[in-house]
C-alpha positions as a Markdown table, in Angstrom:
| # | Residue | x | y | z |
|---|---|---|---|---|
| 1 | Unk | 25.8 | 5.4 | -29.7 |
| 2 | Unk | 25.0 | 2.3 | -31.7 |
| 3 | Unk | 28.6 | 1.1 | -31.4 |
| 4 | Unk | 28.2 | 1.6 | -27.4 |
| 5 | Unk | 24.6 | -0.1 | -27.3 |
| 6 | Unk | 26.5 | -3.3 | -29.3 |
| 7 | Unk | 29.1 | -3.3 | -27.0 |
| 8 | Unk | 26.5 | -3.4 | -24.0 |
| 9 | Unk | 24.7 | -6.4 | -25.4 |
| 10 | Unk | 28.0 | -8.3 | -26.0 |
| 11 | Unk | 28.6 | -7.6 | -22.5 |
| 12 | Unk | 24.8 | -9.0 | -21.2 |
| 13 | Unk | 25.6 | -12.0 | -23.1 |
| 14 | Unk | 28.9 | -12.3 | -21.8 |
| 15 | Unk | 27.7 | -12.0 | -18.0 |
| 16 | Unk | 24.2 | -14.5 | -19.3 |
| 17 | Unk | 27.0 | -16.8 | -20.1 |
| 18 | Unk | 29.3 | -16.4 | -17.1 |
| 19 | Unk | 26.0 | -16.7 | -14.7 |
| 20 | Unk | 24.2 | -19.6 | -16.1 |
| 21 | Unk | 27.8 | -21.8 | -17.5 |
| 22 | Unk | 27.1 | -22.0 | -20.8 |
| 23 | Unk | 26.9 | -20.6 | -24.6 |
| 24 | Unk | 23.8 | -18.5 | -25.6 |
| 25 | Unk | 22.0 | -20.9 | -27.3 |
| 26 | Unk | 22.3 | -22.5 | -24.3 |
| 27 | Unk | 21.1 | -19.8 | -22.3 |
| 28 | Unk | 18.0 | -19.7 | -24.1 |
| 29 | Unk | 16.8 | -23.1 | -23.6 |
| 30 | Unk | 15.5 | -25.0 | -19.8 |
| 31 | Unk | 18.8 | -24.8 | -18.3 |
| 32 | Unk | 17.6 | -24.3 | -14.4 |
| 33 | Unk | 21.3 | -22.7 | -13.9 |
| 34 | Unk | 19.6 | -19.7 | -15.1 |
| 35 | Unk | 17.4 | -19.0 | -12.3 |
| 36 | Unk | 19.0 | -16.5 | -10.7 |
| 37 | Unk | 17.8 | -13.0 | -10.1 |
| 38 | Unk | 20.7 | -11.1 | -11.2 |
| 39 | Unk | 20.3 | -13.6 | -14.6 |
| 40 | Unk | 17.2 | -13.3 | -14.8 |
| 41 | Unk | 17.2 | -9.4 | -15.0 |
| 42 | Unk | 19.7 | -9.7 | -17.8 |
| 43 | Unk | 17.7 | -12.0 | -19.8 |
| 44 | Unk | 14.9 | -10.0 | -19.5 |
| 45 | Unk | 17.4 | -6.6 | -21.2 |
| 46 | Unk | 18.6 | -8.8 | -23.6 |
| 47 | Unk | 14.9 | -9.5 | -25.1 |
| 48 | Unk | 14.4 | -5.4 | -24.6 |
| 49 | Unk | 17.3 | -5.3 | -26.7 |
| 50 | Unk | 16.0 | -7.6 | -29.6 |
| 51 | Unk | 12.6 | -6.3 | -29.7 |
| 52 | Unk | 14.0 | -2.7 | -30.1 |
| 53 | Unk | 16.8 | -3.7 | -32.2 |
| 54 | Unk | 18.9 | -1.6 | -30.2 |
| 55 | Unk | 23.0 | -2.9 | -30.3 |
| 56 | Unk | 21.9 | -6.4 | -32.0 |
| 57 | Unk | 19.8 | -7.0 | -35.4 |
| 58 | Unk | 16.1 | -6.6 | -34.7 |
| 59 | Unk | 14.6 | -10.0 | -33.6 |
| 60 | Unk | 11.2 | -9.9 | -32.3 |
| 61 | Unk | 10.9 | -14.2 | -32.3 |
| 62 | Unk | 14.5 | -13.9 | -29.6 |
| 63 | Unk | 13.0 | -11.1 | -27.8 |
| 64 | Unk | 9.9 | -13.8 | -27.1 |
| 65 | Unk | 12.0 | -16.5 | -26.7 |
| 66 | Unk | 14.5 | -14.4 | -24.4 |
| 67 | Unk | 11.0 | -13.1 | -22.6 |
| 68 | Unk | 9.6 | -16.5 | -21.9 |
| 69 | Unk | 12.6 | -17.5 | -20.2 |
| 70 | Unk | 12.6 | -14.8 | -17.6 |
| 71 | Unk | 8.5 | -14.7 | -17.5 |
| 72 | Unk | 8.9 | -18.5 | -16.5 |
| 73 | Unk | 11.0 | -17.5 | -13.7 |
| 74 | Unk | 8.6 | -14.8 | -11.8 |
| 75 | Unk | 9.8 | -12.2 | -13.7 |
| 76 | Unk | 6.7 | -9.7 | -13.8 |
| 77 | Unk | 7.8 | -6.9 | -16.4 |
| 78 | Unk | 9.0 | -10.1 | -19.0 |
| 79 | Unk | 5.3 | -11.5 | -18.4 |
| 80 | Unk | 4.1 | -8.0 | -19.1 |
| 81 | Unk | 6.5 | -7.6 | -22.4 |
| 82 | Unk | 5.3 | -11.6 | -23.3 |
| 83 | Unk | 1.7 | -10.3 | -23.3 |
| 84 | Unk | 2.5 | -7.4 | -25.1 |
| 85 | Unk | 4.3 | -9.8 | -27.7 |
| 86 | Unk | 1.3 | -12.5 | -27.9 |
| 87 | Unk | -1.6 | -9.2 | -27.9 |
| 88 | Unk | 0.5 | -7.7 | -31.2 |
| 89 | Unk | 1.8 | -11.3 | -32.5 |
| 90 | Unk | 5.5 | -10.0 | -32.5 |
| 91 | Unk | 7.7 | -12.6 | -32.8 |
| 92 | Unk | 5.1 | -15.2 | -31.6 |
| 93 | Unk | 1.6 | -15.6 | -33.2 |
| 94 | Unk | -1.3 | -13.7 | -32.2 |
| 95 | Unk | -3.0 | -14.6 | -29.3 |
| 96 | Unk | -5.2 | -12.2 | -27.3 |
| 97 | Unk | -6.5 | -14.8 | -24.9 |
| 98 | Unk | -2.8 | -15.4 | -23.8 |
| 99 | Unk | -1.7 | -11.6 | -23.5 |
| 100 | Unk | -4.7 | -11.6 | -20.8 |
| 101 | Unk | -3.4 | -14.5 | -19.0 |
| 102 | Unk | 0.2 | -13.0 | -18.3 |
| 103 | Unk | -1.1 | -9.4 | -17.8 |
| 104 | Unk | -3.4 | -10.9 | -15.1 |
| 105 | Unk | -0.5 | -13.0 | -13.4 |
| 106 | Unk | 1.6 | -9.6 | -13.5 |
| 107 | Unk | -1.3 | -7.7 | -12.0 |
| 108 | Unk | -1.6 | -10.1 | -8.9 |
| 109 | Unk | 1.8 | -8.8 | -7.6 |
| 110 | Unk | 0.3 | -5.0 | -7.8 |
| 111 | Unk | 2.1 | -4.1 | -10.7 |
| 112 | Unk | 0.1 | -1.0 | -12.4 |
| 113 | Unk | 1.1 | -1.2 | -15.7 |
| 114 | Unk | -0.3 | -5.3 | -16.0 |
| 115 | Unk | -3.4 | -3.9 | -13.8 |
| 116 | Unk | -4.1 | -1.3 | -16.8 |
| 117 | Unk | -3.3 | -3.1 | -19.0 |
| 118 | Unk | -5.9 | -5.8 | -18.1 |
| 119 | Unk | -8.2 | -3.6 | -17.6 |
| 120 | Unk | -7.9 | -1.8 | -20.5 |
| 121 | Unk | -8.5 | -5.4 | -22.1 |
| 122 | Unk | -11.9 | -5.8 | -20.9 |
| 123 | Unk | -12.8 | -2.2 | -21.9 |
| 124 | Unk | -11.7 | -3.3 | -25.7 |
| 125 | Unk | -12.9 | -6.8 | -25.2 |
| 126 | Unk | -9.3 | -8.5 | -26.8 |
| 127 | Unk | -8.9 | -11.7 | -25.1 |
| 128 | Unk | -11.3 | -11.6 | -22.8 |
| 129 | Unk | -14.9 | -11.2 | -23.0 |
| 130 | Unk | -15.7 | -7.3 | -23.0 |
| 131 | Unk | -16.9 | -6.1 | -20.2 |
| 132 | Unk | -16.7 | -1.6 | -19.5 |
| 133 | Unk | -17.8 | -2.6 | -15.8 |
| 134 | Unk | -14.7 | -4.6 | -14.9 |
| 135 | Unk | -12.9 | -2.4 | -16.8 |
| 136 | Unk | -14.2 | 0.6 | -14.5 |
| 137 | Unk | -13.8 | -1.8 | -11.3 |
| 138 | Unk | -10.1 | -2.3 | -12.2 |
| 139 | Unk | -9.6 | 1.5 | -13.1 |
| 140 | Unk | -11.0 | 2.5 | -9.2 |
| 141 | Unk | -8.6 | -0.1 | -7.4 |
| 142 | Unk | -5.7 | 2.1 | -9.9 |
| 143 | Unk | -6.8 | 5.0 | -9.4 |
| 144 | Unk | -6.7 | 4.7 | -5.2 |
| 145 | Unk | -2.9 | 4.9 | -6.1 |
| 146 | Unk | -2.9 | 8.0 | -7.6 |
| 147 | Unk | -2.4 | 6.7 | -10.9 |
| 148 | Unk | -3.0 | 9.5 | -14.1 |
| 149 | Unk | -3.8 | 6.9 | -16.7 |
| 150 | Unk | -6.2 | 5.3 | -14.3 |
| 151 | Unk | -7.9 | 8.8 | -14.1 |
| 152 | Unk | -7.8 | 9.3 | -17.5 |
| 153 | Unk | -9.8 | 6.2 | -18.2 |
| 154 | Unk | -12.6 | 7.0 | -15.5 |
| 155 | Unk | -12.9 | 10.5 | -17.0 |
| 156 | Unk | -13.9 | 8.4 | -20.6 |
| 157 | Unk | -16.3 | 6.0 | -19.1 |
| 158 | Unk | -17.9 | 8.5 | -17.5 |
| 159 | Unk | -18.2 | 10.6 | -20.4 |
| 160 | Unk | -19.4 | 7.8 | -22.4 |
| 161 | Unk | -21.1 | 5.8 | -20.3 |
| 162 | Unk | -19.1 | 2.6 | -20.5 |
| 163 | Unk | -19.5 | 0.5 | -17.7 |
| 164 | Unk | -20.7 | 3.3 | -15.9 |
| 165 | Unk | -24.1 | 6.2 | -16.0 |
| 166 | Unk | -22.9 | 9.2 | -18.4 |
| 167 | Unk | -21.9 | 11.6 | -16.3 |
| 168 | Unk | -19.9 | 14.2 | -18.1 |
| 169 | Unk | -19.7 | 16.4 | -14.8 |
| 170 | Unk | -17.8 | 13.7 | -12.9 |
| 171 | Unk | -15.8 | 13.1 | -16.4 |
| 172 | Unk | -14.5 | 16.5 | -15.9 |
| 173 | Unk | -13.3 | 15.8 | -12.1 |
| 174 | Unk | -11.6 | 12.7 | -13.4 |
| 175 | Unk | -9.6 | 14.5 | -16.2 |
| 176 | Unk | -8.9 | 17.2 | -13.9 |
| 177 | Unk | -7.5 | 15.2 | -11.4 |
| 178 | Unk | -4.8 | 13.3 | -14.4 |
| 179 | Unk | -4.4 | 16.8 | -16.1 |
| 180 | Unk | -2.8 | 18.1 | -13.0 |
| 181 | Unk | -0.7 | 15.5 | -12.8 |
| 182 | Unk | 0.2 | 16.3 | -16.3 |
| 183 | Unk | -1.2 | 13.6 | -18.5 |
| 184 | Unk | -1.3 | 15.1 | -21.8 |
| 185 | Unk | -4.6 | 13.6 | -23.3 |
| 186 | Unk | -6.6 | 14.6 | -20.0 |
| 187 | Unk | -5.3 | 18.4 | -20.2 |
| 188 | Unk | -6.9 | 18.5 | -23.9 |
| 189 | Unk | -9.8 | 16.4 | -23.0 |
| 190 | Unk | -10.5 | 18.8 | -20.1 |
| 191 | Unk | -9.8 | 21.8 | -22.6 |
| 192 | Unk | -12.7 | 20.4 | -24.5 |
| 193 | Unk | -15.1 | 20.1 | -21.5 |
| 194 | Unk | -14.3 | 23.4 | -21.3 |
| 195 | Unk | -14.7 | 24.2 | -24.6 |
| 196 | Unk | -18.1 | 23.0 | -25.3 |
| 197 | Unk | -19.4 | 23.8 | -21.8 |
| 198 | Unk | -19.8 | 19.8 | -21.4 |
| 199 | Unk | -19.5 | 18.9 | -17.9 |
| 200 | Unk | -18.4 | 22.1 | -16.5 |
| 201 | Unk | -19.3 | 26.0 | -17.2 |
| 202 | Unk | -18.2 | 26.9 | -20.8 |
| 203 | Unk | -15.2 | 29.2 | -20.6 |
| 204 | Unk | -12.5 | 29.1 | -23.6 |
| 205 | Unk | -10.0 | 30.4 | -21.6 |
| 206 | Unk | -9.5 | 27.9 | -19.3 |
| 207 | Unk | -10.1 | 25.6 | -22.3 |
| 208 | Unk | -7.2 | 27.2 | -24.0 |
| 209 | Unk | -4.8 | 27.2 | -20.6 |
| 210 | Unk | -5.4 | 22.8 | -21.0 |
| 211 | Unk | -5.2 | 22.9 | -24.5 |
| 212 | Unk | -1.3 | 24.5 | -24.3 |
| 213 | Unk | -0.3 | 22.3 | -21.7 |
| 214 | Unk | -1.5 | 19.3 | -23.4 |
| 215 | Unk | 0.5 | 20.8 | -26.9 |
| 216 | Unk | 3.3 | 21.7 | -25.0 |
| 217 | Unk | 3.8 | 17.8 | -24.6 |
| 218 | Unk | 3.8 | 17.4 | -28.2 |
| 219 | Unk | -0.4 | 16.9 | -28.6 |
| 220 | Unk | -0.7 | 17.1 | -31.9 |
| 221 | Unk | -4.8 | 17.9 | -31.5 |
| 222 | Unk | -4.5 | 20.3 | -28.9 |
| 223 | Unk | -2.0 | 22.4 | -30.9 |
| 224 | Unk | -4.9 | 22.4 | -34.0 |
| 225 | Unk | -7.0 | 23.3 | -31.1 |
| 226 | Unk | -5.0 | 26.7 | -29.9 |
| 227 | Unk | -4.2 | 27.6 | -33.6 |
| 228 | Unk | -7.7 | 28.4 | -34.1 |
| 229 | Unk | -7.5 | 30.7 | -30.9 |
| 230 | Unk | -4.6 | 32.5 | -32.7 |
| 231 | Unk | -6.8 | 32.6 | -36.0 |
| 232 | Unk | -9.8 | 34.8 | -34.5 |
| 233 | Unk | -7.8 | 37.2 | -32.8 |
């Protein structure tokens, strides 16, 4: 497999080099040759490529580098994977404030991982001034789309009262709506509501029906959860 993957990154660089006329090196400098969707969507593998280390050496500072390029040029998944890069400091130092600026630019075009992922930046306050209430504003406008994660997160600030009034009945709606949709932290946060009676009518059957969905999906928590079920039978 590692021996194919190689073989595939020779070949990006190979097309990279047949689309834009010129060496790698080249390739990865201002060279407005370069512009081109179809290049610009193989620039954007490439830096997949040496961030995950998959068919070339692991090189988080050319993943950046290979990001930029592509991020430049309107590509909105390379902005995303630049923030991502500047909001860790892989391969380019640490800069929060930045991450927010290219998630934002990516979220303008509707994109609903750069939407979350802004949003989730003014839950945390990183980069941006905290602020739950954006957050929660920014979670809605997801959440229209149907999104799970978005769900997810309006089930927490309802349940803690970030950015919104506690409400743990209306947490339990939220979760319920992403747990259906299979989102394995909602299933075992809804088993809890369940649990404890938090939100909804205590009943620890229906808390363990979430809590083997959610470990059925590899939740570490939730199979702890049913293990004690199994221990008082």
């Amino acid at each position: 497999m590692r021996k194919f993957r190689s073989v595939l990154v020779l070949g990006l660089l190979g097309v990279l080099t047949a689309a834009c006329g010129e060496s790698f090196h080249d390739i990865c400098g201002t060279d407005t040759r370069c512009s081109g969707a179809k290049a610009n969507y193989l620039t954007y593998n490439l830096g997949n490529s040496y961030r995950t280390g998959e068919g070339v050496e692991k090189d988080p500072a050319k993943a950046v580098q290979l990001y930029r390029m592509a991020a430049e040029r309107g590509h909105v998944y390379a902005q995303i994977r630049l923030g991502n890069s500047y909001m860790k400091g892989e391969g380019v130092e640490k800069d929060p404030a930045k991450a927010v600026q290219l998630y934002r630019k990516a979220a303008e075009t509707g994109n609903d991982w750069a939407q979350m992922l802004l949003a989730n930046s003014y839950r945390k306050g990183e980069g941006v001034e905290k602020d739950p209430a954006k957050a929660v504003q920014l979670y809605r406008v997801l959440a229209e789309t149907g999104n799970a994660g978005a769900y997810y997160n309006l089930g927490n600030s309802y349940l803690k009262g970030e950015g919104v009034e506690k409400d743990p009945a209306k947490a339990v709606t939220w979760y319920r709506r992403a747990a259906e949709q299979g989102h394995a932290w909602a299933q075992y946060k809804l088993g809890n509501r369940y649990w404890k009676g938090e939100g909804v009518e205590k009943d620890p059957e229906q808390a363990a029906v979430w809590y083997l969905k959610a470990a059925q999906q590899g939740h570490v928590q939730a199979a702890k959860r049913l293990r004690k079920f199994e221990n008082t039978d």
